[in-house]
C-alpha positions in Angstrom: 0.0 0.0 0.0 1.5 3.4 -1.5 1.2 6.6 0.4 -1.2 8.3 -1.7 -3.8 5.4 -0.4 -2.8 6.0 2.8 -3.6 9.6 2.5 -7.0 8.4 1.0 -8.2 5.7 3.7 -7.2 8.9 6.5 -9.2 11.4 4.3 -12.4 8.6 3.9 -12.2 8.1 7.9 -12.4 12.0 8.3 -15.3 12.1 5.8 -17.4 9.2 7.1 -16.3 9.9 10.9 -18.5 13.4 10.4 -21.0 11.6 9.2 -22.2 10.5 13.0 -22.8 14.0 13.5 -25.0 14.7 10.6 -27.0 11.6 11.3 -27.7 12.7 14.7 -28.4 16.5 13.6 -30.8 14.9 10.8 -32.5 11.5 12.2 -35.2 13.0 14.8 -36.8 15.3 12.2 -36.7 13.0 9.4 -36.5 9.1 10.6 -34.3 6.2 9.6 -36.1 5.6 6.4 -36.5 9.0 4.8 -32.9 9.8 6.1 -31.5 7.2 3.8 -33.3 8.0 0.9 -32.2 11.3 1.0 -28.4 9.7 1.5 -28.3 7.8 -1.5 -30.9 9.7 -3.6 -29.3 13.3 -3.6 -25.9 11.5 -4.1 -27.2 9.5 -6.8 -28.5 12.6 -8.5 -24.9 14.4 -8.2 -23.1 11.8 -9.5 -25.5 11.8 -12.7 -24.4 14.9 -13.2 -21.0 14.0 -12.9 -21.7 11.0 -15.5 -22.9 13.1 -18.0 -20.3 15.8 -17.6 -17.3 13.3 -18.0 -19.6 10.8 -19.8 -18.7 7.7 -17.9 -21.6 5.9 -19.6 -19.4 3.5 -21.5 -17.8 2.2 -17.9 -21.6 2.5 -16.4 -23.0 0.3 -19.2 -20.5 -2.2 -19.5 -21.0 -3.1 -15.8 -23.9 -2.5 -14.7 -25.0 -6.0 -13.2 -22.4 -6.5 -10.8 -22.8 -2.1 -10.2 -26.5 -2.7 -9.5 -26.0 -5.8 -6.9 -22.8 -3.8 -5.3 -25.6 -1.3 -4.2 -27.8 -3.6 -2.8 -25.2 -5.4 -0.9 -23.1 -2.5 0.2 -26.0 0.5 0.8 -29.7 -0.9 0.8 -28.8 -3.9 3.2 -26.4 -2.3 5.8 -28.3 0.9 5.8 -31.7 -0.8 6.6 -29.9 -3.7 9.2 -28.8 -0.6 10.8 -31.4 1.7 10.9 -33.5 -1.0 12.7 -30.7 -1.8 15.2 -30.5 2.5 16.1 -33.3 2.1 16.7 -32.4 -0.8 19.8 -28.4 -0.3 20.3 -26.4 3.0 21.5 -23.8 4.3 18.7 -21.3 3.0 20.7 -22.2 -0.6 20.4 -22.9 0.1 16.6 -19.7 1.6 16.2 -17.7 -2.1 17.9 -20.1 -4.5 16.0 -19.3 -2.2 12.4 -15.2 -2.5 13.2 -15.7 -6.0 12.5 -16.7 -5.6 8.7 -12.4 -5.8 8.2 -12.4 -9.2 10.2 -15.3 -10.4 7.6 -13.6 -8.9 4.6 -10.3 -10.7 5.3 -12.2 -13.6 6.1 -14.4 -13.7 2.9 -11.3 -12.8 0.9 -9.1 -15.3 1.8 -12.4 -18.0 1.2 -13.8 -16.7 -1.8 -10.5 -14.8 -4.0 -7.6 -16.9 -1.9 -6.7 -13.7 -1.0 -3.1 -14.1 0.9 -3.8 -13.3 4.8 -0.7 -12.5 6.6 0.1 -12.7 9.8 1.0 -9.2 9.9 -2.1 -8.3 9.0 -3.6 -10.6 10.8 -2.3 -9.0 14.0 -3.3 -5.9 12.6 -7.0 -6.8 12.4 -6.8 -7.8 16.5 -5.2 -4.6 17.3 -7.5 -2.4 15.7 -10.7 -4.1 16.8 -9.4 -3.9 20.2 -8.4 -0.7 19.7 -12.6 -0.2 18.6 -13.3 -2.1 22.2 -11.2 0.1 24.3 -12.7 2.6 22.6 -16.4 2.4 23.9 -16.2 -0.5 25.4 -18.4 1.1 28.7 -21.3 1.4 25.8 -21.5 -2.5 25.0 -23.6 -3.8 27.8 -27.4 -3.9 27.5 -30.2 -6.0 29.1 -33.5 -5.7 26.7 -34.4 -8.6 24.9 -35.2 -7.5 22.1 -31.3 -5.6 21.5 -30.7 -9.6 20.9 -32.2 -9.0 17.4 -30.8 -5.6 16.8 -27.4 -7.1 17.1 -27.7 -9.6 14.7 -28.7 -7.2 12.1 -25.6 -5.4 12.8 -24.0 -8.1 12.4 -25.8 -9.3 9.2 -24.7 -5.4 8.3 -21.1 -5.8 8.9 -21.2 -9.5 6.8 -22.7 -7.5 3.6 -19.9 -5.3 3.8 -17.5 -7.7 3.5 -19.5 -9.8 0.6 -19.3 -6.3 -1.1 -16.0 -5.8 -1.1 -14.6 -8.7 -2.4 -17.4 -8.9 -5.0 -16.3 -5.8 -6.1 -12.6 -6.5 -6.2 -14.0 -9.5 -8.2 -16.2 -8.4 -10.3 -15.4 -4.6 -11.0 -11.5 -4.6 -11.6 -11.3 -2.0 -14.4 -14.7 -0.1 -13.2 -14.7 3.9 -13.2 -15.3 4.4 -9.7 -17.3 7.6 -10.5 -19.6 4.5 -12.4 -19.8 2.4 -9.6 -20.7 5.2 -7.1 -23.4 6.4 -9.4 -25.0 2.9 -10.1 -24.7 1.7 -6.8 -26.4 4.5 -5.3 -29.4 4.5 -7.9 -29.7 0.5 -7.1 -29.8 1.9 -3.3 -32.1 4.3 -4.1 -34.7 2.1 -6.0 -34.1 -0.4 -3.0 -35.9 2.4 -0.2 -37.5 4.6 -1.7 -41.1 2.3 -1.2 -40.0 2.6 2.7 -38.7 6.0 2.8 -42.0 7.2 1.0 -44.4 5.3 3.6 -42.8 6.8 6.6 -42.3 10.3 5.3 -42.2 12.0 8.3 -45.6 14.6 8.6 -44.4 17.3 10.3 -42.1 20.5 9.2 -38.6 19.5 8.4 -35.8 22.3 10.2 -33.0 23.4 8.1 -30.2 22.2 10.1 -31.8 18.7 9.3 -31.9 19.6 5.6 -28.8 21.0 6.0 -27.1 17.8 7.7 -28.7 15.9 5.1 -28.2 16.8 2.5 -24.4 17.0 3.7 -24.1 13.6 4.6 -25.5 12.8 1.0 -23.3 15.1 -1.0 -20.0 15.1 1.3 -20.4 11.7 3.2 -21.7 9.8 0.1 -21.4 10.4 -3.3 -17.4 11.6 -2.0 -16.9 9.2 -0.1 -17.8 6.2 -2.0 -15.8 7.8 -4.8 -12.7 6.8 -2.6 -13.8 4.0 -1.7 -14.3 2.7 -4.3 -11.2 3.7 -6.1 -9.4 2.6 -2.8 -11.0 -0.9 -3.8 -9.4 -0.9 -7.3 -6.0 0.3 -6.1 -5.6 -2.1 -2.6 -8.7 -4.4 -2.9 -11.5 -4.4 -1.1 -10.2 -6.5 2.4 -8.3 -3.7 2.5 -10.1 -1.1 1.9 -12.6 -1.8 4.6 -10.2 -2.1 7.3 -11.7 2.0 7.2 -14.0 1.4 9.5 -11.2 0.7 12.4 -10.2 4.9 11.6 -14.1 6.2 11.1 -14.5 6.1 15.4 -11.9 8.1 16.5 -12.6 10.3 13.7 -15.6 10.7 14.8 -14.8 11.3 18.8 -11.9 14.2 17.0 -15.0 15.9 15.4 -17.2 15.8 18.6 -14.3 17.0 20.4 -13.5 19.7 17.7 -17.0 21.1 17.0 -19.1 19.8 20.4 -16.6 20.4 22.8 -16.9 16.7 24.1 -13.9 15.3 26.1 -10.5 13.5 24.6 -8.3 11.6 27.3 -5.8 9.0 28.0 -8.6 6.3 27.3 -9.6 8.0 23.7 -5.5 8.5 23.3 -4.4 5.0 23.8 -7.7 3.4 22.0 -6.9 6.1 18.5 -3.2 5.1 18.6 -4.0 0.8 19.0 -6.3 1.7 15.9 -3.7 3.3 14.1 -1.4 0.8 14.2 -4.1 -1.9 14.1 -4.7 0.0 10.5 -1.4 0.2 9.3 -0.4 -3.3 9.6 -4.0 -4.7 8.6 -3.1 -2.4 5.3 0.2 -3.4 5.1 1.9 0.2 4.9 3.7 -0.3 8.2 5.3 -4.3 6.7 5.9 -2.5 3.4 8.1 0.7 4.9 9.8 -1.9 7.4 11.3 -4.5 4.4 12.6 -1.3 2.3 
């Protein structure tokens, strides 16, 4: 792994680690439902535009099967799972089941591509998800019944991801990832909007929650999935996920930057196993060390 991915996978965590705080800004007005639909839907329709402009249509066309199933696997199944499990499970705890997705992708990659799993990387993997547990770990315990459920979904979440990621460094090797974002997100789209129409919320919408929204569409999504996905073409998709190990500290550095929340020894030690976890799961840290 080069050091202009690296740079990439640190700005994806910034991007998606801000996107906690739009979702919270945005969820209470509109729901889970709507919320998404506006994610994927206002992305979709900037990246159209972005088709068009650098007409991508050829790339678009000439994969559109495996674009169309990435979304479903990748957007409309994690974002529903999830959205019922907020609905059971603090962030915290969604945050520590979502750090598994680059346990699953490894896994799912080394099954389904024989994808090589070192034991660098390996140890990499452990660190960062501990790194995830130390974390929040004071957030993981819960005693309804029905939180039982909402954890498998996460869970079921987490698996898509990694089913995702290694179809699409399968299936999608040579793929604009301007393409793939678009189509994805239109697949996602189609996927909620039934939902997302049904449980339209009734009453006035404020502008911060149009205005986080329609951020975490344009910024956290159609962006975001731009590097991702061209993360997945450059350092395959195992890799790529191991993102979601940097997306929580991320996210504490922007609560601590804009909401003034607190950053101590526990958050230091937990963003620094992470870090490391990251770097060896990625393989930047065995590649600098061999030079």
């Amino acid at each position: 792994m080069n050091a202009h991915d690296l740079r990439n996978l640190f700005l994806l965590a910034v991007i998606w680690g801000g996107s906690f705080l739009f979702m919270n800004l945005a969820v209470a007005d509109f729901g889970a439902w709507p919320l998404m639909l506006i994610r994927v839907g206002v992305a979709a329709l900037a990246l159209w535009g972005v088709v068009w402009w650098q007409k991508k249509w050829a790339s678009l066309r000439q994969f559109w099967r495996p674009i169309a199933f990435v979304g479903v696997v990748n957007a409309a199944i994690p974002f529903t799972l999830y959205a019922y499990a907020a609905q059971h499970l603090p962030t915290g705890t969604l945050v520590v089941i979502n750090a598994m997705t680059p346990l699953f992708g490894a896994l799912i990659a080394r099954l389904w591509l024989g994808e090589h799993l070192s034991f660098s990387r390996f140890v990499g993997l452990v660190i960062g998800f501990t790194g995830i547990v130390f974390l929040v770990y004071d957030k993981l315990f819960f005693s309804e019944l029905d939180q039982s459920l909402a954890v498998l979904a996460s869970i079921l979440a987490t698996l898509s991801y990694g089913v995702a990621a290694s179809f699409s460094t399968k299936h999608l090797k040579g793929a604009d990832s301007i393409a793939v974002t678009t189509g994805s997100l239109t697949s996602a789209t189609l996927c909620v909007l039934p939902f997302a129409l049904w449980y339209w919320p009734s009453m006035p919408i404020s502008l911060l929650s149009w205005g986080s929204a329609l951020t975490l569409a344009l910024l956290c999504t159609s962006v975001a999935y731009v590097i991702f996905y061209r993360l997945v073409a450059t350092i395959g998709g195992a890799k790529s996920v191991t993102v979601t190990f940097l997306v929580p500290p991320f996210g504490i550095i922007w609560g601590v930057l804009l909401l003034n929340e607190n950053f101590g020894l526990n958050e230091l030690l937990s963003t620094s196993l992470v870090l490391l976890g990251t770097l060896l799961a990625t393989g930047f840290l065995q590649s600098r060390l061999t030079k």
